[in-house]
C-alpha positions as CSV (number, residue, x, y, z in Angstrom):
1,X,66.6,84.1,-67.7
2,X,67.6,81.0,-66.0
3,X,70.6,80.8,-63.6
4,X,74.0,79.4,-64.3
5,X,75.7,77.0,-62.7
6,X,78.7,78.2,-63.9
7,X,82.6,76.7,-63.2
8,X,83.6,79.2,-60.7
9,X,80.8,78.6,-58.5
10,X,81.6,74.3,-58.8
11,X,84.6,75.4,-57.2
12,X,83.5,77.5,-54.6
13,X,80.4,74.5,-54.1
14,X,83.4,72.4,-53.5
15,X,85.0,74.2,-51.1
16,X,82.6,74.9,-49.3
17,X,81.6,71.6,-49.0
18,X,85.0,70.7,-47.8
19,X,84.9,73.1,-45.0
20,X,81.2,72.1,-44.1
21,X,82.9,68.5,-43.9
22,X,83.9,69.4,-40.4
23,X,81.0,71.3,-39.3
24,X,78.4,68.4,-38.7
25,X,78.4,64.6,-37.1
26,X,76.1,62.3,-38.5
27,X,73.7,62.3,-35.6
28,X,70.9,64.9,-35.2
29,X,69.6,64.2,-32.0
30,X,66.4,63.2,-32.6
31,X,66.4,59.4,-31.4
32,X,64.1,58.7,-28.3
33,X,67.0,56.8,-26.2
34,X,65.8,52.6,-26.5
35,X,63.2,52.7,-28.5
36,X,64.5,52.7,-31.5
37,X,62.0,55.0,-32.9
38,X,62.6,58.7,-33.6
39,X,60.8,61.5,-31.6
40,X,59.8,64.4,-34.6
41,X,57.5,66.1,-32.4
42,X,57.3,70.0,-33.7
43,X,60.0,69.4,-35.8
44,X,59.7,69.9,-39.8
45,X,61.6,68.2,-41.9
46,X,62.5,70.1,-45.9
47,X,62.5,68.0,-48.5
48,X,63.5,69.2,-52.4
49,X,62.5,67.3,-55.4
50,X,61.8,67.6,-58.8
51,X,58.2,68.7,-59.5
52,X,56.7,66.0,-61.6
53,X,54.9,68.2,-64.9
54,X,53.2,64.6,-65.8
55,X,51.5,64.4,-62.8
56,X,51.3,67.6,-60.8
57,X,48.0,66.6,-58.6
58,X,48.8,63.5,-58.2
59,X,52.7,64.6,-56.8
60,X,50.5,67.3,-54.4
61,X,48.5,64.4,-53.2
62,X,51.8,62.4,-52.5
63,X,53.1,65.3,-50.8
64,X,50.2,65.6,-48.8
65,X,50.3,61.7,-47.7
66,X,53.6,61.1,-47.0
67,X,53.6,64.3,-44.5
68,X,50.3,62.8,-42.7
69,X,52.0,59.0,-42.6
70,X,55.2,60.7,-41.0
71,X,53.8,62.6,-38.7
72,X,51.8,59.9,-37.7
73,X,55.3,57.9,-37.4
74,X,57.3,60.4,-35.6
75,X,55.6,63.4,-34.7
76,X,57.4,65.2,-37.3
77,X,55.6,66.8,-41.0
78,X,57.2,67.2,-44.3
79,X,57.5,70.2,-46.5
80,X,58.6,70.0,-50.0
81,X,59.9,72.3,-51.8
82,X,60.4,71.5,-56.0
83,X,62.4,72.1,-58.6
84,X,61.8,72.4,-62.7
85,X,64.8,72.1,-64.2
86,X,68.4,70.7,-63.9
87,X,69.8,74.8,-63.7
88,X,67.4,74.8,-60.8
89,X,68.5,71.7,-59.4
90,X,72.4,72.5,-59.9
91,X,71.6,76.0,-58.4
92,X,69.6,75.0,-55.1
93,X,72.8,72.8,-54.1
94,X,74.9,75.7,-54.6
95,X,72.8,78.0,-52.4
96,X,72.3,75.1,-49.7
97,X,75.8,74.2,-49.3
98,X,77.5,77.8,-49.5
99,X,75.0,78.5,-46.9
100,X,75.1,75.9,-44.6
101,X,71.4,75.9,-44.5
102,X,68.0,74.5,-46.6
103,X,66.8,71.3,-47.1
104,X,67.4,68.6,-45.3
105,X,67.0,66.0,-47.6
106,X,67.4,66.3,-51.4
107,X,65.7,63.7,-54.6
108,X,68.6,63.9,-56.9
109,X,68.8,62.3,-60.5
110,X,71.1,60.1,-60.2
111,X,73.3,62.0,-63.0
112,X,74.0,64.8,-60.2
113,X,74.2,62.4,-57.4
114,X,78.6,62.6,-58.6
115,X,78.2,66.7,-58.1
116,X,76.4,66.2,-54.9
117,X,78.8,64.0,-53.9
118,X,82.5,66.0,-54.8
119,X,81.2,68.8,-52.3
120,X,81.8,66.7,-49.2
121,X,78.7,68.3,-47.9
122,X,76.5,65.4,-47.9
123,X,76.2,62.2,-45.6
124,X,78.6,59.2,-46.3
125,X,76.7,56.1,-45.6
126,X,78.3,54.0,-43.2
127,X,76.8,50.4,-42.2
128,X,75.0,52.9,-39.6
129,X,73.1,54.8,-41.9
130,X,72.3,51.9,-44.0
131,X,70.8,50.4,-40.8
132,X,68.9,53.3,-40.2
133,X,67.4,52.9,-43.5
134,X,66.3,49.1,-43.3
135,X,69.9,47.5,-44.6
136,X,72.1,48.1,-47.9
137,X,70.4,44.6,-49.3
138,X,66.8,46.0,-48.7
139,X,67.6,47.3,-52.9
140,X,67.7,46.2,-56.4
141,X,71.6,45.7,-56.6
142,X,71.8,47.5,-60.0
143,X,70.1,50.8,-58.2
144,X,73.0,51.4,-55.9
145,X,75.5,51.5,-59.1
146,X,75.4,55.2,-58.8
147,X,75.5,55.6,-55.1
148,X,78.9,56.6,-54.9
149,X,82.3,56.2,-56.7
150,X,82.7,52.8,-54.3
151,X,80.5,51.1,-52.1
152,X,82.7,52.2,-49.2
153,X,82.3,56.1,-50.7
154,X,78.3,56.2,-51.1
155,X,75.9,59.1,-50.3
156,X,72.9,58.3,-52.5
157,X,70.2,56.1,-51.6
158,X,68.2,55.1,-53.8
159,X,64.5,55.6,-54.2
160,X,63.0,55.6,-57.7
161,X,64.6,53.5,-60.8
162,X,63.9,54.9,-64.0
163,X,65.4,52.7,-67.0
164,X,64.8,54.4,-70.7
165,X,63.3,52.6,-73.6
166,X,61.3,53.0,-76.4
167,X,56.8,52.9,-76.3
168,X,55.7,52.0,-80.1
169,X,52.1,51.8,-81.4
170,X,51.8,48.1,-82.4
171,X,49.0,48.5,-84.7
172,X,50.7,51.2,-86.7
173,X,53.5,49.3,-86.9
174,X,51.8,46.1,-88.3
175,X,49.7,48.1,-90.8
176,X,53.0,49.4,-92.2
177,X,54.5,45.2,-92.3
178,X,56.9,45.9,-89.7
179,X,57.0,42.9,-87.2
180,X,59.5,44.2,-85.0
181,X,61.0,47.2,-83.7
182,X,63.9,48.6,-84.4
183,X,67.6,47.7,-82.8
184,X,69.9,50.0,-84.6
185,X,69.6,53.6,-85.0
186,X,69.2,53.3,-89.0
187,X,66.5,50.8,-88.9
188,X,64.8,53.1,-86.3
189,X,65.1,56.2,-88.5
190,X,63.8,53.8,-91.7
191,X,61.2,52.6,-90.3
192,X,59.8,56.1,-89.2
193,X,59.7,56.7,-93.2
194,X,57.8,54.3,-93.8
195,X,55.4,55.2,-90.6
196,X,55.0,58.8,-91.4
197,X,52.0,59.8,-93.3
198,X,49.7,62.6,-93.4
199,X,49.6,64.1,-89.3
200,X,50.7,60.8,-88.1
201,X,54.7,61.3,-87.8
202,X,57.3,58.3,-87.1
203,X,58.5,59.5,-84.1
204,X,57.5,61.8,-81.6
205,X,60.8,63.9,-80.1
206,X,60.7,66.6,-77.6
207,X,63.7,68.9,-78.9
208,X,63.0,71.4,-75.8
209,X,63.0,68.8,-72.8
210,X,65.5,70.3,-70.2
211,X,66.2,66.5,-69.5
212,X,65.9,64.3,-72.6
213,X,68.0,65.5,-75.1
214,X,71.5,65.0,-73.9
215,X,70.2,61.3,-73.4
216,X,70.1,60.5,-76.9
217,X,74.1,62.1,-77.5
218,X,75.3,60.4,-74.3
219,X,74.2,56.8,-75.5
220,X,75.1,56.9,-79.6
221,X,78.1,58.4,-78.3
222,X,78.7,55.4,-76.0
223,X,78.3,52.4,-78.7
224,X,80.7,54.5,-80.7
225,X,83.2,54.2,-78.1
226,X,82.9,57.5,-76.9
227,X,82.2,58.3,-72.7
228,X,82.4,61.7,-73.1
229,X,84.5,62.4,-69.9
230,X,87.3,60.3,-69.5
231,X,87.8,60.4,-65.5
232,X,91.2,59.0,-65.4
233,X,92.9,61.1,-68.3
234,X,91.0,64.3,-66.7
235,X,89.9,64.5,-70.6
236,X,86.6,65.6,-72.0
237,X,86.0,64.5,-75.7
238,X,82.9,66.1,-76.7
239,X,84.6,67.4,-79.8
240,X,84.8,64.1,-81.5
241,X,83.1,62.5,-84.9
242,X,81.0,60.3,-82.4
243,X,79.6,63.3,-80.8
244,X,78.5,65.2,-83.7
245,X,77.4,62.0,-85.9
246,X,74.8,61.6,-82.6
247,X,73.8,65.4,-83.1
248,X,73.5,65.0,-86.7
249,X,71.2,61.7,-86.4
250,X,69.6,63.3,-83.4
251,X,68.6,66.3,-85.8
252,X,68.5,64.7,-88.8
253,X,65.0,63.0,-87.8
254,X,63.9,66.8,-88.2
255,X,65.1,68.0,-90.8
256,X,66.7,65.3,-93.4
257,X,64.2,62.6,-92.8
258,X,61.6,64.3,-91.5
259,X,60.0,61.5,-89.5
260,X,59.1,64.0,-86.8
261,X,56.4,66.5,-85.9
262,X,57.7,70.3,-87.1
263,X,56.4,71.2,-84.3
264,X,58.2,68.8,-82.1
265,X,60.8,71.6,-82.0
266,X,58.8,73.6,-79.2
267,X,57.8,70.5,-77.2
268,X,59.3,69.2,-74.0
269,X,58.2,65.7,-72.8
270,X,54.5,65.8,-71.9
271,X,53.9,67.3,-75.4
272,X,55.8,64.6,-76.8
273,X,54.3,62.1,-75.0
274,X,50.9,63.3,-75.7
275,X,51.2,63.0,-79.4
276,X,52.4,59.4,-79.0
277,X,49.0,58.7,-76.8
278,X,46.7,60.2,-79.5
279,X,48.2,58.1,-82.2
280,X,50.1,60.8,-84.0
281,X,52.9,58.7,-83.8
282,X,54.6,55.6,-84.0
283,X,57.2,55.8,-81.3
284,X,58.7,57.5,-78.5
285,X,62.0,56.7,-77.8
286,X,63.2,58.2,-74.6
287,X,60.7,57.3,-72.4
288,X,60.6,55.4,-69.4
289,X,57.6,53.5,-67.3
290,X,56.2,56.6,-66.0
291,X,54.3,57.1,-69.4
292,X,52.2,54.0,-68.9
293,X,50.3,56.2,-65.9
294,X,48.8,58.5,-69.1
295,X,49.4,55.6,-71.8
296,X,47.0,52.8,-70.5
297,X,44.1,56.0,-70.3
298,X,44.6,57.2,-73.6
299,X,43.5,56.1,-77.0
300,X,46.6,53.7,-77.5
301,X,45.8,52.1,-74.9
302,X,46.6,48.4,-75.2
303,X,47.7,49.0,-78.3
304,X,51.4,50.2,-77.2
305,X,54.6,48.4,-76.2
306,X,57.5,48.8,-75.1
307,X,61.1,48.0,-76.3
308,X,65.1,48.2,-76.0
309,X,66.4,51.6,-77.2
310,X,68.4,50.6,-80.6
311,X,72.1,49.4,-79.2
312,X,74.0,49.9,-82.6
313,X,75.1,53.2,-82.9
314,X,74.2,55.6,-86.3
315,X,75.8,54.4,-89.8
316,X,76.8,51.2,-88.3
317,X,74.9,47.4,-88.8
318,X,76.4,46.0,-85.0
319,X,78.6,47.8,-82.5
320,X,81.9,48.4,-83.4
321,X,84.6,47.4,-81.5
322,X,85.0,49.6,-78.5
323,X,81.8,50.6,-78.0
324,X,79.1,49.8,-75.3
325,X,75.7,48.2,-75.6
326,X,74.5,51.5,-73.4
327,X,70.2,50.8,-73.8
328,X,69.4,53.6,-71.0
329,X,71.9,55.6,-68.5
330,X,71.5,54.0,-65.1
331,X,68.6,56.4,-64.1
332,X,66.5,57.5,-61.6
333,X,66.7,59.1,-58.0
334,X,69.2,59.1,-55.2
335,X,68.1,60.7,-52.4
336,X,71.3,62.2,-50.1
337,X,70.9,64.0,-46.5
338,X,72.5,66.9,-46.2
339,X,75.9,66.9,-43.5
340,X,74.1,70.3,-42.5
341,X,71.1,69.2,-41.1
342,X,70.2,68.9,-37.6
343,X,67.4,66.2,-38.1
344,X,69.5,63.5,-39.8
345,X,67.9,60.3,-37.7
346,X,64.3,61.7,-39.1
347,X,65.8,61.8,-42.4
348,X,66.6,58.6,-42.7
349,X,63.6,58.1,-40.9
350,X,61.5,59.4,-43.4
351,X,63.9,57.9,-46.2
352,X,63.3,54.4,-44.8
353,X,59.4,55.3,-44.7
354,X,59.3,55.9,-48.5
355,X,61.5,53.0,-49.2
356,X,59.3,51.0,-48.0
357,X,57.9,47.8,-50.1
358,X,54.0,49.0,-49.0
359,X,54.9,52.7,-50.0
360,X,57.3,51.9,-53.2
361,X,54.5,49.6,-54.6
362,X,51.6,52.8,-54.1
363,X,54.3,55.3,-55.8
364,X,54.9,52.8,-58.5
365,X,51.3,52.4,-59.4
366,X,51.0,55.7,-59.1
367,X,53.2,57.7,-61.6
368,X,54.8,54.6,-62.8
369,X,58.7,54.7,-61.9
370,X,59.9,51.4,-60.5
371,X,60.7,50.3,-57.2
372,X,64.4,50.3,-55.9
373,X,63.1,48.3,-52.9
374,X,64.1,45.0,-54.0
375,X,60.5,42.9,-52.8
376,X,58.5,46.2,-54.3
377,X,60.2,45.4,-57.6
378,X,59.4,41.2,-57.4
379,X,55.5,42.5,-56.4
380,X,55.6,45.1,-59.6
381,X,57.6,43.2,-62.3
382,X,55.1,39.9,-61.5
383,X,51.5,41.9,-62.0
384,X,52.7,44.3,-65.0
385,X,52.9,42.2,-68.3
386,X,54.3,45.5,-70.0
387,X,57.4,45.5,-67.7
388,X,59.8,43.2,-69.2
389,X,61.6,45.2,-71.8
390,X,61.9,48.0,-69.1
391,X,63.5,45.7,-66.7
392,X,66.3,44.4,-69.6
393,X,66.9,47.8,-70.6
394,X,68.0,48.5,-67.0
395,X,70.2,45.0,-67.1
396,X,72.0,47.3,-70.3
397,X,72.0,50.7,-68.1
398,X,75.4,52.1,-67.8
399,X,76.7,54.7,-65.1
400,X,77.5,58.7,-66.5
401,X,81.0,58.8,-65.7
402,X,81.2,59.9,-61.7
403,X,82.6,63.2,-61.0
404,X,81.4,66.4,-60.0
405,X,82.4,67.8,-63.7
406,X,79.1,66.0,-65.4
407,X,76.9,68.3,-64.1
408,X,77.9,71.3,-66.1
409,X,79.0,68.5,-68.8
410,X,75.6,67.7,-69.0
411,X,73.9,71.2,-69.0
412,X,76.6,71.7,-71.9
413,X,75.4,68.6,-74.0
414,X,71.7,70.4,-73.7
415,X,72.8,73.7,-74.4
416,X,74.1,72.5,-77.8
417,X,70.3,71.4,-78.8
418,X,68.9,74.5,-76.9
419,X,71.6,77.1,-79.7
420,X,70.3,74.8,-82.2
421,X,66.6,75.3,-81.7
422,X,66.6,78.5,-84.2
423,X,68.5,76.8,-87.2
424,X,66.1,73.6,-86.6
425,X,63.5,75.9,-87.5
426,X,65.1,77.9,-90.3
427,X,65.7,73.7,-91.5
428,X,68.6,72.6,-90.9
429,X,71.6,72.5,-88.4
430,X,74.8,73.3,-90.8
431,X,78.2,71.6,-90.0
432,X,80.4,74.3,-89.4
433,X,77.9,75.5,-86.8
434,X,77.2,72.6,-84.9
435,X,80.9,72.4,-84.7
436,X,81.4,75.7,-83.2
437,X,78.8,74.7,-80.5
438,X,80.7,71.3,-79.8
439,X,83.2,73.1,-79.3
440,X,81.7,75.2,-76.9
441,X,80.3,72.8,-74.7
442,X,84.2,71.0,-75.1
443,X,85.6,73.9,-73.7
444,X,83.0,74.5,-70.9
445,X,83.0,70.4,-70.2
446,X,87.1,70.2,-70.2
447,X,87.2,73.5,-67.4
448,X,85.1,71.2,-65.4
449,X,86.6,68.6,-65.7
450,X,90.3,69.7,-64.7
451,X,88.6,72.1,-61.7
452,X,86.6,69.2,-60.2
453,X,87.9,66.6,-57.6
């Protein structure tokens, strides 16, 4: 069974970040004195990131490079360690910062970048460490909208952007007379009727994704008006008609319409994703431009597009007043140095390494997320015809609210469609039950919200 980040240990996280606080400068001795370059000799710098399921040889081969290129640079090699879920994630912070010891550098989504940042235990970025780094303009300016709750109050750097959209198989889409895909959740789920026949489903959904599902919840919730946290009131509004409308569409496509794979209920992303690159179905919402890497070698290949999640939220025709255009959260990765760390100058070093234009192009074409290196991004969005739709989804991103709370407000939203899992393959999610678990996750997301910072 997997470990809990539970509410008591947030608070402990945050206090021992706050006593950390004082425990380490921002140096870590590792310049050489007017050089300007930083002496790693014998020194190993730890690294955590998520492991990438897509593309596992590829990431071990990217581990492998970027260790020989820094120890090239500096004398210093890289180990990485990984991490497969967001429990894991949540949990390896914990241990770190109660500790006082682990990695030195950590690849955060950017939805926990707000929990990294309430411990006090990681790096503020002053003008200095943005130097170190190659300059705060050296990025996209929408990537650093997640950085910190201010530009003066920033710990993330960022490294990978990751917009969400929706791939869909033009020729099935034609052969069915639809000339365009859908922009409201409605049209979406009516045009998966008329695309589903025989083994070849509407839409391909990955019900057991640690990652995905909350996605969908978070953004019909938004264009109903609904943030889920409000920051400012301390007030969590998970148990609201918004919320469980999102559920109810999100599991209707199951069971009610039946647009989707049965056994979609079992998959996570790559099985998802799969299906969609066989032909099995029409779209796959909830992807972003890492699929392309498996996409352009499949049988779809040049026969997919991509397109802008549906911005009108379920059982409404345009978005009603009060609610956001939200087409993706503002994803990707942030990566933030721990305040414990006694090789902080060859973490930045190695941080400036990988943002890089020459290395944010090579990671780009190879597993597909986009640059946050602002002339890697020009070079990438003018030699990938497929891009476009990717890049306006991310000109539609909006930030998860920022506060140490959403990480167990987010592992809450998942849980809901992780209890369901059972009913979803008895047939159907009842009312009263998916109420109980909203309220649940209310209760769990509320504690976390009044104990956080």
């Amino acid at each position: 069974m997997r470990s809990r980040f539970g509410l008591a240990a947030v608070a402990a996280l945050a206090a021992a970040g706050l006593v950390l606080t004082g425990c380490s400068g921002t140096g870590g001795g590792t310049s050489t004195a007017g050089s300007g370059t930083v002496d790693g000799k014998g020194k190993t710098l730890d690294v955590m990131i998520a492991a990438n399921t897509l593309y596992s040889a590829e990431q071990q081969q990217w581990f492998k490079d970027v260790s020989d290129q820094f120890q090239k640079e500096t004398g210093a090699t890289v180990k990485f360690e990984t991490f497969a879920t967001a429990n894991d994630e949540l949990t390896k912070i914990q241990t770190s910062v109660l500790s006082g010891q682990g990695p030195d550098i950590y690849d955060l989504g950017t939805t926990f970048t707000p929990t990294a940042y309430s411990t006090g235990a990681f790096v503020k970025l002053t003008d200095a460490e943005w130097k170190k780094i190659g300059g705060r303009d050296r990025f996209v300016p929408a990537t650093l909208g997640i950085s910190g709750p201010d530009e003066k109050n920033e710990v993330g750097i960022p490294f990978l952007s990751r917009p969400f959209v929706m791939a869909y198989n033009k020729e099935l889409l034609a052969a069915a007379g639809i000339d365009k895909p859908a922009t409201t959740w409605d049209e979406l789920a009516e045009q998966a009727k008329k695309l589903t026949s025989g083994d070849v489903h509407g839409m391909a959904i990955d019900y057991a994704d640690s990652f995905n599902p909350w996605k969908f919840i978070w953004t019909m919730a938004m264009q109903q008006g609904n943030t889920i946290l409000d920051v400012k009131s301390k007030k969590a509004t998970i148990d609201d008609p918004a919320v469980k409308k999102a559920y109810q569409t999100y599991f209707g496509w199951l069971t009610d319409d039946k647009v989707v794979d049965p056994a979609a209920i079992g998959w996570k992303n790559a099985q998802a994703l799969a299906a969609f690159a066989n032909g099995k179905a029409a779209y796959l919402p909830m992807v972003t431009s890492t699929s392309q890497v498996t996409l352009d070698k499949s049988p779809v290949a040049g026969k997919y597009a991509y397109a802008v999640l549906p911005t009108v939220p379920p059982g409404a025709t345009k978005l009603p007043s009060g609610g956001k255009a939200a087409a993706t959260i503002l994803s990707g990765d942030n990566m933030v140095v721990a305040k414990y760390s006694k090789n902080q100058d060859l973490a930045f070093a190695l941080i400036k390494m990988l943002t890089s234009t020459e290395n944010q192009v090579k990671y780009t074409k190879t597993f597909g997320d986009l640059p946050t290196n602002a002339d890697a991004a020009k070079q990438i969005e003018q030699s990938n015809t497929l891009l476009p739709p990717v890049l306006e989804a991310g000109t539609k991103a909006y930030g998860t609210p920022f506060t140490g709370a959403w990480g167990d407000t987010q592992l809450a939203l998942t849980n809901v469609v992780v209890q369901s899992i059972p009913a979803l393959s008895a047939g159907k999610v009842s009312s009263s039950d998916l109420e109980a678990k909203l309220k649940a996750a209310q209760e769990t997301a509320q504690n976390a919200l009044t104990k956080s910072k």
